[in-house]
VOBA-1610 file (N, C-alpha, C; in pm, whole numbers, padded with zeros to 5 digits, always signed):
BEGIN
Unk-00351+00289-01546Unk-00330+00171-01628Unk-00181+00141-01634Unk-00191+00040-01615Unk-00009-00054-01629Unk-00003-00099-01764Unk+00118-00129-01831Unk+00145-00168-01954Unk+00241-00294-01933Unk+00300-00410-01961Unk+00426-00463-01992Unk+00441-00546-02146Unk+00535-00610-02125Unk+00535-00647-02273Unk+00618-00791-02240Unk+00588-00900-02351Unk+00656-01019-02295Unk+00613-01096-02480Unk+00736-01174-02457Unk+00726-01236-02630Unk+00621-01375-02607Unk+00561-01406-02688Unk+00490-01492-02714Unk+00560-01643-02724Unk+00490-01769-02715Unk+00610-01903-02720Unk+00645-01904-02852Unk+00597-01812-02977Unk+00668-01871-03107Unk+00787-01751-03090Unk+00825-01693-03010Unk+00934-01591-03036Unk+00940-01461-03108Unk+00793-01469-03187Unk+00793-01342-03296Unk+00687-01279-03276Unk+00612-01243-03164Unk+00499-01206-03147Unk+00480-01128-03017Unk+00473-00993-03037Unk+00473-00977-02909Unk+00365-00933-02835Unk+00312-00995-02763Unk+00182-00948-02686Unk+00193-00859-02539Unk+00092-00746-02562Unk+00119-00666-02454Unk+00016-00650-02356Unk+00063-00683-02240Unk-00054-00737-02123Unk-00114-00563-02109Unk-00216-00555-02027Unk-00255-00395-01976Unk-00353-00472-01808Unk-00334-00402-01713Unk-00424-00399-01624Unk-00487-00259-01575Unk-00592-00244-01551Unk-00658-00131-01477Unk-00767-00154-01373Unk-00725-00044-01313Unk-00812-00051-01200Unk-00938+00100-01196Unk-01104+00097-01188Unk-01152+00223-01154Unk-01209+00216-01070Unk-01196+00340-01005Unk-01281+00384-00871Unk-01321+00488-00828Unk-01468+00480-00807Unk-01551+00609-00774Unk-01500+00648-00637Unk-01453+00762-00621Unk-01396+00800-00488Unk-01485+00854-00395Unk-01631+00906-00505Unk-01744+00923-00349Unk-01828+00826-00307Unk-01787+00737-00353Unk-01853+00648-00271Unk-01783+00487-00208Unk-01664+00478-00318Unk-01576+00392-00241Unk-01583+00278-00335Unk-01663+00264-00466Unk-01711+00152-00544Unk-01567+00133-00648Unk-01512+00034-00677Unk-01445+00021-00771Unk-01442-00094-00831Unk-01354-00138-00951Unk-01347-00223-01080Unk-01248-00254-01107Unk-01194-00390-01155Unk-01061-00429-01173Unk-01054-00510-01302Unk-01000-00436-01378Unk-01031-00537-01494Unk-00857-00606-01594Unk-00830-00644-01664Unk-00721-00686-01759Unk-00691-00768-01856Unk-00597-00758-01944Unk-00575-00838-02080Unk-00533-00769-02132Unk-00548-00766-02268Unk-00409-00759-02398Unk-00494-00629-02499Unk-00368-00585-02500Unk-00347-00481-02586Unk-00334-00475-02729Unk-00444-00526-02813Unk-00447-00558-02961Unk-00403-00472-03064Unk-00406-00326-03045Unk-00366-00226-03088Unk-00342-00134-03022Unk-00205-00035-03042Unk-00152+00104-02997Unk-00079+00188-03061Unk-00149+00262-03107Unk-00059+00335-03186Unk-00100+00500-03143Unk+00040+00589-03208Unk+00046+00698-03146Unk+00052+00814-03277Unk-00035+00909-03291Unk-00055+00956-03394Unk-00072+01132-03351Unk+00050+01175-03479Unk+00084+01342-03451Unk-00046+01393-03405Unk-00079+01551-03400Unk-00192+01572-03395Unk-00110+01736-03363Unk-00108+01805-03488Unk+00009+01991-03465Unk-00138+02061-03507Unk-00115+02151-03451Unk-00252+02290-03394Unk-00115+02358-03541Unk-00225+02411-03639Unk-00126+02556-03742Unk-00145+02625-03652Unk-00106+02755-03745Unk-00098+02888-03668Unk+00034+02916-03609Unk+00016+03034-03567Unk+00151+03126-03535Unk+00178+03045-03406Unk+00088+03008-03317Unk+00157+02934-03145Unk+00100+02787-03217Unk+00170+02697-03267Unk+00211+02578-03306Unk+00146+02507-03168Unk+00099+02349-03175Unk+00157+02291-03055Unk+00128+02149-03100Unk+00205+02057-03050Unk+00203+01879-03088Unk+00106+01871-03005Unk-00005+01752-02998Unk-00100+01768-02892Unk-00093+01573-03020Unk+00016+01495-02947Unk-00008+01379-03025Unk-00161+01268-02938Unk-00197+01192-03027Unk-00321+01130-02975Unk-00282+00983-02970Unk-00330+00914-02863Unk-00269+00729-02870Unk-00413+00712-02896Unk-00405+00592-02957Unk-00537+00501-02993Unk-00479+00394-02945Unk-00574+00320-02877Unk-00567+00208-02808Unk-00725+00127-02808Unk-00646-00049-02883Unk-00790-00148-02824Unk-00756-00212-02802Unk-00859-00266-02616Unk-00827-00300-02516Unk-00883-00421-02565Unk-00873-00588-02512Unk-00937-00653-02504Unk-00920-00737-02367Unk-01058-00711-02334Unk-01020-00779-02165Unk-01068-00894-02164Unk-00974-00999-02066Unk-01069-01093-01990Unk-01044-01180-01844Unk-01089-01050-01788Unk-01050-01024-01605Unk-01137-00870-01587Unk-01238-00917-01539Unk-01355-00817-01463Unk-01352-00861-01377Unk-01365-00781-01243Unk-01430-00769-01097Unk-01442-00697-01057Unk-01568-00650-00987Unk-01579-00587-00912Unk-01528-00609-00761Unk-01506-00489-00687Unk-01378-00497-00575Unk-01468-00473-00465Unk-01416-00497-00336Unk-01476-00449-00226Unk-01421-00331-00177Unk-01475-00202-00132Unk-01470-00106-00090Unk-01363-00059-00003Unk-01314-00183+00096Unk-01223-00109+00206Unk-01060-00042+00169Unk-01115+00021+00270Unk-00904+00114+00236Unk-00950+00198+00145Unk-01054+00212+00095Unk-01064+00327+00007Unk-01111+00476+00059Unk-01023+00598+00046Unk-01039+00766+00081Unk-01161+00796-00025Unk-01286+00831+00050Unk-01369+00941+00009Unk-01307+01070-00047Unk-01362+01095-00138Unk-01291+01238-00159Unk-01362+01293-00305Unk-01346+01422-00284Unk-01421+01520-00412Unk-01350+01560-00502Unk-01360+01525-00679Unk-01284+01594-00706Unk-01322+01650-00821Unk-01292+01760-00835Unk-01337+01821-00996Unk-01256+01830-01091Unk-01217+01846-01213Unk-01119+01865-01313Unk-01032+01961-01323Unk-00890+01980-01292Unk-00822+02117-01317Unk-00734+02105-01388Unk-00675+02173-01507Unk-00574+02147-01579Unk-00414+02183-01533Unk-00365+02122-01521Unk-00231+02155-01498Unk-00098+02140-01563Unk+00002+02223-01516Unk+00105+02208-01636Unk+00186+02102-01563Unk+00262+02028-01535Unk+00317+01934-01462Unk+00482+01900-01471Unk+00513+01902-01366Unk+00685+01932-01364Unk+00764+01787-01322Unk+00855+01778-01401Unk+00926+01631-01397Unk+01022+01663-01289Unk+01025+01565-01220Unk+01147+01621-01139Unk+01241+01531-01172Unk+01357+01501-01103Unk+01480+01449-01142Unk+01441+01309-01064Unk+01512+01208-01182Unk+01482+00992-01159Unk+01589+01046-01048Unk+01545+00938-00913Unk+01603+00905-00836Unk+01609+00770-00773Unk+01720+00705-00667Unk+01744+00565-00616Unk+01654+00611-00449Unk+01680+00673-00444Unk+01651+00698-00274Unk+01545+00826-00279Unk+01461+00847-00178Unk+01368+00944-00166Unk+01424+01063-00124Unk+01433+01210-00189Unk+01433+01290-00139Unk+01316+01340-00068Unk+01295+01443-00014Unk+01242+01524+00067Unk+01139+01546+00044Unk+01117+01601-00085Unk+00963+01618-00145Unk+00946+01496-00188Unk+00998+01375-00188Unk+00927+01256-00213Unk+00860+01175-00127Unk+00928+01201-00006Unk+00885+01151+00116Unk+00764+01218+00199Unk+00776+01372+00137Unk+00628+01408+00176Unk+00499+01348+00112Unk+00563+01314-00026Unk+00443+01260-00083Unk+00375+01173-00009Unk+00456+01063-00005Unk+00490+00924+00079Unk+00411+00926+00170Unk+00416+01018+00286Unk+00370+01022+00424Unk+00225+01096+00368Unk+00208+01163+00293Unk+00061+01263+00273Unk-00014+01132+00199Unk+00015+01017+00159Unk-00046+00954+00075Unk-00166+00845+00147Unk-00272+00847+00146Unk-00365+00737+00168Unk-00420+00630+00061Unk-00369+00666-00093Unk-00414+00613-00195Unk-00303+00571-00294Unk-00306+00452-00298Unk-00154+00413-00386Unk-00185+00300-00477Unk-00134+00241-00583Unk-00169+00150-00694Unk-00051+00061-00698Unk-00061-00031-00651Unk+00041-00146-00676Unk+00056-00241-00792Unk+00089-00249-00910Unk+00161-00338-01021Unk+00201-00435-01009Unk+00198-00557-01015Unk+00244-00716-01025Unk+00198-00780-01160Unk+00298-00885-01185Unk+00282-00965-01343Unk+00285-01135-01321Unk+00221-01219-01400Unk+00240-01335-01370Unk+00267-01330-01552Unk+00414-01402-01541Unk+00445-01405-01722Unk+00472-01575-01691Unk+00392-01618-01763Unk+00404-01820-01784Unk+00460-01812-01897Unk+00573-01854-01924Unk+00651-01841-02048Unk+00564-02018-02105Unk+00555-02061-02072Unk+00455-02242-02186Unk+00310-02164-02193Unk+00246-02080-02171Unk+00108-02071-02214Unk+00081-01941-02172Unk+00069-01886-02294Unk+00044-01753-02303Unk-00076-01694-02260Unk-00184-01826-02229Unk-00328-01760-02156Unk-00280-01738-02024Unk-00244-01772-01975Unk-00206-01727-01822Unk-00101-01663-01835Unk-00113-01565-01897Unk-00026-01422-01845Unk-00083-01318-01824Unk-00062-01226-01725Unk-00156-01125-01686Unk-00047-01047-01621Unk-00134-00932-01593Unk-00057-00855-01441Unk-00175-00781-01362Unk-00132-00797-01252Unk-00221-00724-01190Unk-00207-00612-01129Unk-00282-00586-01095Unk-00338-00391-01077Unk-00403-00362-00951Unk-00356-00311-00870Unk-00483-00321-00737Unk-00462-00196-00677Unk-00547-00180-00593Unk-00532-00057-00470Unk-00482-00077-00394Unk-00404+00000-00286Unk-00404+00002-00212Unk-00370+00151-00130Unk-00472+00120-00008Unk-00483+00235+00070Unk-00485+00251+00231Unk-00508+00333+00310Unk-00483+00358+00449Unk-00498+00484+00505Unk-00449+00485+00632Unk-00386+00591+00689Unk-00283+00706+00628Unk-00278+00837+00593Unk-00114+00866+00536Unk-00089+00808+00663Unk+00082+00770+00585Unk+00187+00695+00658Unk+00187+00519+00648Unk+00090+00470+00622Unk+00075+00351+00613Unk+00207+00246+00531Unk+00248+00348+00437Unk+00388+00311+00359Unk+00467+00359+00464Unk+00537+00247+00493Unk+00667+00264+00548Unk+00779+00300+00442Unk+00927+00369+00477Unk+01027+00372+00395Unk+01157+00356+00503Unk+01269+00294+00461Unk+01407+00293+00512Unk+01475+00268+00410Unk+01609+00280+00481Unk+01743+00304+00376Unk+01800+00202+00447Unk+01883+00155+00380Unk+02029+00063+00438Unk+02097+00032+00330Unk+02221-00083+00376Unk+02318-00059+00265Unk+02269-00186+00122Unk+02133-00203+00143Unk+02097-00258+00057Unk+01989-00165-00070Unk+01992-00054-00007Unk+01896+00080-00099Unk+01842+00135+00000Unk+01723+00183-00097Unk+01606+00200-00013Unk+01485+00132-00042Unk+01412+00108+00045Unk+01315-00015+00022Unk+01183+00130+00110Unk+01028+00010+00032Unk+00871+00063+00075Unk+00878-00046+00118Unk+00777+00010+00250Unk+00715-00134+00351Unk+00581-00113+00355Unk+00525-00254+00295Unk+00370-00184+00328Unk+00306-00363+00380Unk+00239-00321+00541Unk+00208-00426+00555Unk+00103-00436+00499Unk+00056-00637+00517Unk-00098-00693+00487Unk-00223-00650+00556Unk-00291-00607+00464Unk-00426-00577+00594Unk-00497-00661+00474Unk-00609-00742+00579Unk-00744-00838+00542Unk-00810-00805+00466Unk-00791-00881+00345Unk-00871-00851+00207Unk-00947-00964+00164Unk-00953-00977+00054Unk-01060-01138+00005Unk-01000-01225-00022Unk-00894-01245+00035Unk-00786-01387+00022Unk-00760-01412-00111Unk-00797-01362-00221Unk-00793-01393-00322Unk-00583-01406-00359Unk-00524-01277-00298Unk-00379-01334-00282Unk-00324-01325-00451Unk-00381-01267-00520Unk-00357-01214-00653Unk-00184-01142-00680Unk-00189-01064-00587Unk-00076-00957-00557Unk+00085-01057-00530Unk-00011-01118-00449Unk+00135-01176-00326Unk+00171-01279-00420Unk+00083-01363-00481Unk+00121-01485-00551Unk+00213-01417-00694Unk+00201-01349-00735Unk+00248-01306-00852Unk+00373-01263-00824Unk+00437-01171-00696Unk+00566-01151-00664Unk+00608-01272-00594Unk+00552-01428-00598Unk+00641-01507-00528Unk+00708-01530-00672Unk+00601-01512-00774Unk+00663-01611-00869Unk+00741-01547-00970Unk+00711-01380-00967Unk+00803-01295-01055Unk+00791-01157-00968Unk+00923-01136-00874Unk+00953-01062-00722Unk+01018-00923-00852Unk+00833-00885-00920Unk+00906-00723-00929Unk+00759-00679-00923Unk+00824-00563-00940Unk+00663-00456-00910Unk+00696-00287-00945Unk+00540-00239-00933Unk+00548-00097-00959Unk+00467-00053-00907Unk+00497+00069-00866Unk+00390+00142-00767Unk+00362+00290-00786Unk+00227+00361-00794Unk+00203+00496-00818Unk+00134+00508-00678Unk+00266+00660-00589Unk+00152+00669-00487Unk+00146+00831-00474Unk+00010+00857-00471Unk-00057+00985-00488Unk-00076+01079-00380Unk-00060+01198-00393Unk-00070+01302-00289Unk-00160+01370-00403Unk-00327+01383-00343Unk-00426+01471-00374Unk-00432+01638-00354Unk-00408+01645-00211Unk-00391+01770-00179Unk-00284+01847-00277Unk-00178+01793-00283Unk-00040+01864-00352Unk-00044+01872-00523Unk-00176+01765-00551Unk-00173+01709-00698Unk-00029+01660-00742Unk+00072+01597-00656Unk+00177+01541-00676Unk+00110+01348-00684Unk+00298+01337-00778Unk+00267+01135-00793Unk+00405+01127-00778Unk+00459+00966-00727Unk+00552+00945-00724Unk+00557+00787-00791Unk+00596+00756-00841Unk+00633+00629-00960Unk+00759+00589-00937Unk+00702+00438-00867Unk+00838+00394-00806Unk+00835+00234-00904Unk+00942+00134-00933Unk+01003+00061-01018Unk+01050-00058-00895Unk+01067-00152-00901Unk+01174-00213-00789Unk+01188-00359-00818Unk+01242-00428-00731Unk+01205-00567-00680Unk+01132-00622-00564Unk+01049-00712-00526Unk+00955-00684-00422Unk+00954-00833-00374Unk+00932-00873-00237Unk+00985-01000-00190Unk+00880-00983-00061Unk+00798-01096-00040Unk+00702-01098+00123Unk+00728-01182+00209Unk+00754-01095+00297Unk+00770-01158+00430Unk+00709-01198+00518Unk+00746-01328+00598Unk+00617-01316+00703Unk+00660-01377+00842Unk+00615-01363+00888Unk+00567-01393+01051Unk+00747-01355+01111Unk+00839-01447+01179Unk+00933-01360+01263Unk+00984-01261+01190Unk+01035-01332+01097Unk+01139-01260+00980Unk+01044-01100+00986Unk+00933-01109+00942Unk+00854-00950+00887Unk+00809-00877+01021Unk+00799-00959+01164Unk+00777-00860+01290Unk+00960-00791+01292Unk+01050-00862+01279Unk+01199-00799+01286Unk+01147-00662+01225Unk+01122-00650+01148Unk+01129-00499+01041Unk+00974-00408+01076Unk+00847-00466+01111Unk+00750-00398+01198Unk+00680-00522+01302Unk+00698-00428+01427Unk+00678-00573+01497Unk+00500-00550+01502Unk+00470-00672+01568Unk+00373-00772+01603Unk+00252-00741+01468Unk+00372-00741+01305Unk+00280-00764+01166Unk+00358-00869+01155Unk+00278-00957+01086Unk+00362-01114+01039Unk+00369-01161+00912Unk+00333-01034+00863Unk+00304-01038+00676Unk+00284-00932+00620Unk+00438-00875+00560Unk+00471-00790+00489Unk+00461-00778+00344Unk+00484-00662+00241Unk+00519-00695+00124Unk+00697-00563+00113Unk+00808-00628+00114Unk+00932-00499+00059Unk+00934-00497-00091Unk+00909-00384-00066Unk+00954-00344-00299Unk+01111-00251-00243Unk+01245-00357-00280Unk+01384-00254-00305Unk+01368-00110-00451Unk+01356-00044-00428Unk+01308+00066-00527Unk+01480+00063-00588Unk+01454+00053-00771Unk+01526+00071-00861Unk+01541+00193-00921Unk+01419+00282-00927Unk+01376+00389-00982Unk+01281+00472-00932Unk+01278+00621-00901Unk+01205+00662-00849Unk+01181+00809-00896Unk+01033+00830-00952Unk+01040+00947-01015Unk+00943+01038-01001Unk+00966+01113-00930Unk+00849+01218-00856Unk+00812+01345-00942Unk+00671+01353-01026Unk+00602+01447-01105Unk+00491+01546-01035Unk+00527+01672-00993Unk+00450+01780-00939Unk+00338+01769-01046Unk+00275+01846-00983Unk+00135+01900-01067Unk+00076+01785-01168Unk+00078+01649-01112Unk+00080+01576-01233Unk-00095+01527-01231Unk-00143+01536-01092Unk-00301+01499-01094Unk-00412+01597-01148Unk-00450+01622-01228Unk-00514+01693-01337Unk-00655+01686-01264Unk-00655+01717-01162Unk-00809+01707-01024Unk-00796+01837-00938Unk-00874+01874-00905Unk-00843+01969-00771Unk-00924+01864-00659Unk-00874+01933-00531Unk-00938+01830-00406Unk-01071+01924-00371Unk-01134+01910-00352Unk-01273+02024-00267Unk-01312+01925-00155Unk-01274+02037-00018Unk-01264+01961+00109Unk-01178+01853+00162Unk-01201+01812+00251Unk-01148+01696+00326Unk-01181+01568+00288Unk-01080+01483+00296Unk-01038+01328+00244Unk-01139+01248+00372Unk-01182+01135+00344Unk-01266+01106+00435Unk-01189+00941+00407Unk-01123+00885+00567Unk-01058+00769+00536Unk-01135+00651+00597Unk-01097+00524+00548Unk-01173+00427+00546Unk-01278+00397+00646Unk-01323+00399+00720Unk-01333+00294+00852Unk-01245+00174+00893Unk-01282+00128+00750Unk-01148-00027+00796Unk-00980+00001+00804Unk-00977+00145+00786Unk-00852+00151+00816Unk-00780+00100+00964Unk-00683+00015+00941Unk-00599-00013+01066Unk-00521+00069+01120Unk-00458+00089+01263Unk-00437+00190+01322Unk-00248+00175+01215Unk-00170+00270+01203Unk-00037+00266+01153Unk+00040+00188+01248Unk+00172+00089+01144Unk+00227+00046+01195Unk+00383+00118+01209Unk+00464+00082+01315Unk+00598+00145+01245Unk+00693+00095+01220Unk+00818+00105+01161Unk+00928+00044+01168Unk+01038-00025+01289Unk+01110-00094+01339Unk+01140-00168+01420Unk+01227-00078+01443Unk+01288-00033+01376Unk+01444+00131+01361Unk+01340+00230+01437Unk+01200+00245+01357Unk+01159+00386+01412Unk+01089+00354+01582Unk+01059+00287+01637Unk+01021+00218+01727Unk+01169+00259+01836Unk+01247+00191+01811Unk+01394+00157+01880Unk+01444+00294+01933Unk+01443+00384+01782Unk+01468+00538+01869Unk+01378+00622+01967Unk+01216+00573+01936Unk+01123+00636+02081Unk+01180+00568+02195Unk+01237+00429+02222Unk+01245+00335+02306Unk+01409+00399+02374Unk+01513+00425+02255Unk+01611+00474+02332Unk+01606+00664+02414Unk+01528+00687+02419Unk+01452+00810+02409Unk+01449+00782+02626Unk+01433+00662+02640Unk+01367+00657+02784Unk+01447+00508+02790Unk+01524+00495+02874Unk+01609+00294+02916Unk+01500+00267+03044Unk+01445+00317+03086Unk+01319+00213+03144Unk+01200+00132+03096Unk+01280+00011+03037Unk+01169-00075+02931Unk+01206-00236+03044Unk+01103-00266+03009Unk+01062-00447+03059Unk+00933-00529+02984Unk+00994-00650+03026Unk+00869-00699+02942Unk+00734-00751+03059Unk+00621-00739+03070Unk+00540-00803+03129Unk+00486-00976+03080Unk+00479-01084+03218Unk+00412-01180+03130Unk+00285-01233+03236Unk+00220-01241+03153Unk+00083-01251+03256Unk+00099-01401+03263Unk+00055-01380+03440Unk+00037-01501+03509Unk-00069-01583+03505Unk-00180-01480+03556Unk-00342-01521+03609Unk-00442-01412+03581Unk-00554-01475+03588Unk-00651-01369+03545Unk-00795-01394+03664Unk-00823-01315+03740Unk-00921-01353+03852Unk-01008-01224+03780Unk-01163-01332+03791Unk-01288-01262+03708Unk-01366-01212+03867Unk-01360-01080+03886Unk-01381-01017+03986Unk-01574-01019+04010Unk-01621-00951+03847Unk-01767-00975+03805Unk-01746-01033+03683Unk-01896-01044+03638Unk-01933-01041+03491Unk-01844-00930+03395Unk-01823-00803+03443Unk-01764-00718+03368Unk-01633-00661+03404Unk-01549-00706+03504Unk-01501-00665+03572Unk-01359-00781+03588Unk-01218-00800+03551Unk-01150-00900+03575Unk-00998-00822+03611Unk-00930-00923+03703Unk-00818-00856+03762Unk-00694-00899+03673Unk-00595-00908+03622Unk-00485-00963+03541Unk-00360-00913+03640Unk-00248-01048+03658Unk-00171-01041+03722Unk+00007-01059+03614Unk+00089-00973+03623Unk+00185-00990+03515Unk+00305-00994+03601Unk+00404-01068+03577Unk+00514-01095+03636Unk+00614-00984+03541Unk+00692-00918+03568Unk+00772-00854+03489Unk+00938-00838+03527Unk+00978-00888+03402Unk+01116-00924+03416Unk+01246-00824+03464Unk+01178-00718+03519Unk+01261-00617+03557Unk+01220-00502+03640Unk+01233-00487+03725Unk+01188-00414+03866Unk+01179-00217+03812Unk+01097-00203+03751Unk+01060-00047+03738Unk+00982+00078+03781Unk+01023+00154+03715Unk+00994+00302+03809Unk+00911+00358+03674Unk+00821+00356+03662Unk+00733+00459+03554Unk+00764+00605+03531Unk+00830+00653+03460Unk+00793+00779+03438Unk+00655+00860+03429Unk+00650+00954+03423Unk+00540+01050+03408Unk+00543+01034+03256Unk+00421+00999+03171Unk+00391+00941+03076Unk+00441+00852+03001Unk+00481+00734+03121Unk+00563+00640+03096Unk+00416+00571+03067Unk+00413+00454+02952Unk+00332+00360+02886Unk+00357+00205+02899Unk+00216+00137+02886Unk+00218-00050+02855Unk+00177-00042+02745Unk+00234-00153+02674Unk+00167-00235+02520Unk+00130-00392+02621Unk-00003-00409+02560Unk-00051-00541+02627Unk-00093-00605+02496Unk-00015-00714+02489Unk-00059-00830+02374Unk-00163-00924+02409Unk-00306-00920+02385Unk-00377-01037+02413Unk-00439-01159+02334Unk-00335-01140+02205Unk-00386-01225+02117Unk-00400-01376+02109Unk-00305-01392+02213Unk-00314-01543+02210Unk-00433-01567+02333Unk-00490-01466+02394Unk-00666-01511+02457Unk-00732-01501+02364Unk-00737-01380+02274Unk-00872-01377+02163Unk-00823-01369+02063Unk-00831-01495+02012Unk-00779-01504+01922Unk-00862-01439+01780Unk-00792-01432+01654Unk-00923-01359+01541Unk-00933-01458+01448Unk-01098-01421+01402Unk-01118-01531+01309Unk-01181-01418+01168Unk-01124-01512+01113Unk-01159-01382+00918Unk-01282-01378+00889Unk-01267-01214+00841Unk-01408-01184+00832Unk-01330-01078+00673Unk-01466-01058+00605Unk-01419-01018+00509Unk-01479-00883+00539Unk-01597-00856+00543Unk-01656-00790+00567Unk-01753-00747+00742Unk-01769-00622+00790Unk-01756-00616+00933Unk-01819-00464+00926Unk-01966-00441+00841Unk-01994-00260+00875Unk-02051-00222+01010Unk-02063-00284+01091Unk-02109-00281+01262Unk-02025-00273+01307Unk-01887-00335+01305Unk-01754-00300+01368Unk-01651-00341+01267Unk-01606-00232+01199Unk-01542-00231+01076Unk-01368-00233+01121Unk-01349-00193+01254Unk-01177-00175+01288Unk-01200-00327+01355Unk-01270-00436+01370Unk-01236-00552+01417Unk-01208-00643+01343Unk-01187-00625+01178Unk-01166-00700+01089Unk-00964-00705+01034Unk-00919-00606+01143Unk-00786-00609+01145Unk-00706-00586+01314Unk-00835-00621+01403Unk-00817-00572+01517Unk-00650-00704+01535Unk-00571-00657+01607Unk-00471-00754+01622Unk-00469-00802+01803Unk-00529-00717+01901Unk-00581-00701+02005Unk-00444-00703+02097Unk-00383-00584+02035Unk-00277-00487+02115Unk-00363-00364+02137Unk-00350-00338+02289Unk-00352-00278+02345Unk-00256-00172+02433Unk-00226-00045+02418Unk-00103+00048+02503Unk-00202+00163+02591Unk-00161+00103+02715Unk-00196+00204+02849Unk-00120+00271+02907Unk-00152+00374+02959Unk-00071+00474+03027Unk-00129+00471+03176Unk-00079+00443+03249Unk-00119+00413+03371Unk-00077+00532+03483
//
């Protein structure tokens, strides 16, 4: 659950938005609901006796009005039972250390935060709450001399555009992303801005619609998931294959200076199943021994939206790149 807080148009009132999101993780079903926080209050609660302990209690009433039920994809299967744990703060940071970045990369399950605050009409204020999930690795991270920034591209959802519309119109956000195995969280703060088409292939190529959160705050809590895992994480189907960074790309690429581009000429249909493709290439090369092609064919097949796809569930983000090793 997300919290924010924002004054009301008479100035003296302050109303406090809440969004949440639940989801059954064995089976992939979840719920999205939000609205205002009518009451919160936080009340002692000391154990007597010789080992003392504060064990304070919040009371909270919710009043919602934003239910939906969600569609399933990007969501990790997974088992979990209850374990108590003691949980260790680690030190606020601007940039990811080491154990943060493992998180990062171990993570398939993450919760993204956005707010729409209409300062003339207080019914349309909300924030929203969503999932999001993948591959680990699916979060990208880099540094430059502007911070450090999360990259997480668009994958095909219900257009609904909840997320994206809310950081055009107020570019901040928050993000919890979870490592199960480790029972680690990392709680990141930022500003968040979407990119698209040349501008967002510059930073991962051939995606044309990004979301960057510049991270303000970043605060990584061990032992903080109060679950144990039993067994293996079971990931989407609709997961899309990972994308990478244009930096992380550049160093496999300087790794080997025999690169060219191919551009196809002609295409002779040999059979029914069977077709020849002819590519002109702008630079006369020598293949290495597990030297590779990336073949772009999107502008032949082109894609048309589908929301849903359980017969062929990776064609609902297929981008129809293809890499051969010849």
């Amino acid at each position: 659950m997300s919290k924010d807080c924002c004054n009301d148009t008479t100035g003296s009132i302050t109303s406090r938005l809440f969004a949440g999101v639940g989801i059954d993780f064995t089976n992939r079903r979840r719920n999205k609901l939000a609205g205002i926080i009518k009451i919160a209050q936080l009340y002692p609660n000391i154990t007597t006796g010789p080992d003392q302990h504060h064990h304070p209690t919040l009371t909270m009433i919710l009043q919602t009005n934003e239910n939906m039920g969600n569609c399933p994809k990007y969501i990790t299967i997974r088992r979990l039972v209850r374990e108590d744990k003691q949980s260790i703060h680690a030190i606020t940071m601007k940039k990811l250390t080491t154990e943060a970045l493992d998180v990062l990369r171990a993570c398939s399950t993450a919760f993204l935060v956005t707010r729409h605050l209409n300062t003339t009409d207080s019914v349309t204020r909300d924030l929203g709450f969503n999932h999001r999930g993948g591959f680990p690795g699916f979060i990208r991270y880099y540094e430059d001399h502007g911070g450090a920034h999360l990259v997480l591209p668009d994958y095909s959802g219900n257009q609904f555009y909840q997320t994206v519309g809310n950081i055009e119109l107020d570019p901040v956000a928050g993000m919890v992303v979870l490592d199960f195995s480790a029972s680690h969280s990392l709680h990141i703060t930022g500003s968040a801005r979407n990119v698209f088409n040349e501008e967002a292939e510059k930073i991962i190529p051939r995606v044309t619609f990004i979301t960057i959160i510049t991270i303000d705050e970043a605060v990584l809590i061990k032992r903080s998931i109060q679950f144990k895992l039993l067994g293996n994480e079971q990931y989407s189907p609709y997961n899309p294959p990972l994308r990478f960074l244009a930096c992380e790309t550049a160093r496999a690429f300087q790794m080997n200076d025999t690169t060219a581009t191919a551009t196809l000429v002609s295409i002779y249909r040999n059979s029914k199943s069977i077709s020849s493709f002819t590519f002109r290439l702008s630079a006369s090369i020598q293949l290495p021994v597990g030297g590779y092609i990336i073949l772009d064919f999107s502008s032949l097949l082109p894609r048309h939206y589908q929301h849903m796809n359980n017969q062929q569930p990776q064609s609902i983000n297929d981008d129809k790149i293809r890499t051969w090793t010849p």
